[in-house]
N, C-alpha and C positions, 0 to 999 in steps of 0.2 A: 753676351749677357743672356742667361736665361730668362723665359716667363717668370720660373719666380722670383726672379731680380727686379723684374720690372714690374712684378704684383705691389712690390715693397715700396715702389718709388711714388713720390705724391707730386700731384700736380699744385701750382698757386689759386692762392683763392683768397680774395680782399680779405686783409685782415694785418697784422701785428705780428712780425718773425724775429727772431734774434736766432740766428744759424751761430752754432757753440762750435764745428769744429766736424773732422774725417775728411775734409775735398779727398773726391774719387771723382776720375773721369773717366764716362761712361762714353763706350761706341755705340751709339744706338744705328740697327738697320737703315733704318731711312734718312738718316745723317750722316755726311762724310767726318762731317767735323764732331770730336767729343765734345758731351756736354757735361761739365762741371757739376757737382751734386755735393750736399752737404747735408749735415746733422742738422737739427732746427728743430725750436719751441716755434710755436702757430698759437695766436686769441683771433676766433671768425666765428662768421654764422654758422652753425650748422643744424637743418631742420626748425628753425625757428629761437635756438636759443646762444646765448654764449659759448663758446667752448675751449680750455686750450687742450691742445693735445702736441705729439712729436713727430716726427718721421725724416725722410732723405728728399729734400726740394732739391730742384736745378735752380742753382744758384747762377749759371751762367745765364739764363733766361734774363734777369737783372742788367746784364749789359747788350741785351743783341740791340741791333741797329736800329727794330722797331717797337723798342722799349722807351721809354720815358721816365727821365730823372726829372724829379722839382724841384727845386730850388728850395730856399728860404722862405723867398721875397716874390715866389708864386713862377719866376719864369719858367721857359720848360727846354731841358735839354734833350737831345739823344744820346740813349743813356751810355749806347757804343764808345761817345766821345770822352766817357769819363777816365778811361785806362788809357796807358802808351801803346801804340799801334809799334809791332816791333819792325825794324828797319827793313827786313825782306818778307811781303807782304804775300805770296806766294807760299809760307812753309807752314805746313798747316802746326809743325809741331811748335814754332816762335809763337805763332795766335793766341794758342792753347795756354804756354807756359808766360804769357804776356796777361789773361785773362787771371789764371790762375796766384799769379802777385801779385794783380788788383784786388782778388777776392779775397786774401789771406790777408791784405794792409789794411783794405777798407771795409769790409762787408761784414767779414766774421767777427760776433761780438757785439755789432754794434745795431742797435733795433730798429728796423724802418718796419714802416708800414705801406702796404699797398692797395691803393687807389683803386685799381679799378685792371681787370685783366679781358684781353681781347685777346682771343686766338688768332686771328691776323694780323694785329696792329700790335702786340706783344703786354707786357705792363707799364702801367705807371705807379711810382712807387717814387720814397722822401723817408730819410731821416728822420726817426722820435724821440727821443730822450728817453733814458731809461728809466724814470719815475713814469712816464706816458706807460713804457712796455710793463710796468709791474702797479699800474693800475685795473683791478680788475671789477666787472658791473656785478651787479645783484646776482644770485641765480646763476653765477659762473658754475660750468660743472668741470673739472681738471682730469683729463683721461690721460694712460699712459705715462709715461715718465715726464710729462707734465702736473702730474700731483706732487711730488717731489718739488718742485720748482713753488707751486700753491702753496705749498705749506711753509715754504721755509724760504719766500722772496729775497731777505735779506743777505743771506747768504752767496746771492749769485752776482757777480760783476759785470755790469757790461758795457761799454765805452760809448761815448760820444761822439756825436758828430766831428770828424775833425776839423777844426779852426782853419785852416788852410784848404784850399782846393786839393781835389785827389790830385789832377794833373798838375 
């Protein structure tokens, strides 16, 4: 991957995602293992005010080990535990395409919001509805190919929580 590949890539930051679609997995240097990336609408702070805007998150960030799923009903999982662990735990490329079917069944599409982000401790992040995701505050400003979306909410679909447990 070049610098400016990785100029283009955004980091998490509390806020309100619905990731639309592109998974590419990326080799980054200081990682054996690829990390998963996706298209994505973002509503967070930034500089003081509302804002959404677009970009390519690590979507697989979402499931690493020291990430945190919440529940419904407030418990807290490890969000790792949420996908199937594929039968030979040793191959980096089963991980990969084990994470990557998780992401496509459950992730994309469907709007969670995130709690709260530690570089150590990874995120925490839950499920919103998609009237939550296309509620927007006073004084929202819509950058990017997030005015598009501003303008014309109705227009976009995005699924629900599913009823059943991912695993």
């Amino acid at each position: 991957m070049s610098d400016k590949d990785l100029q283009s890539l955004n980091t998490f930051t509390t806020g309100k995602y619905v990731f639309t679609g592109n998974l590419q997995e990326r080799l980054l240097a200081e990682n054996p293992v690829p990390v998963i990336w996706a298209d994505g609408l973002r509503m967070h702070l930034s500089d003081g005010k509302q804002v959404g805007d677009s970009g390519r998150f690590p979507v697989s960030d979402l499931i690493l080990k020291s990430s945190v799923f919440l529940e419904d009903d407030g418990r807290k999982l490890e969000a790792h535990k949420l996908y199937t662990w594929p039968a030979n735990l040793g191959i980096t490329k089963h991980w990969t395409a084990a994470k990557t079917s998780f992401l496509q069944e459950f992730i994309l599409n469907f709007p969670i919001e995130i709690i709260s982000v530690h570089p150590e401790q990874g995120l925490t992040w839950k499920f919103i509805t998609p009237e939550q995701f296309k509620k927007f505050p006073e004084n929202f400003e819509a950058k990017s190919a997030f005015k598009d979306f501003f303008a014309h909410p109705e227009t976009y679909f995005f699924l629900r929580r599913p009823i059943q447990e991912p695993k």
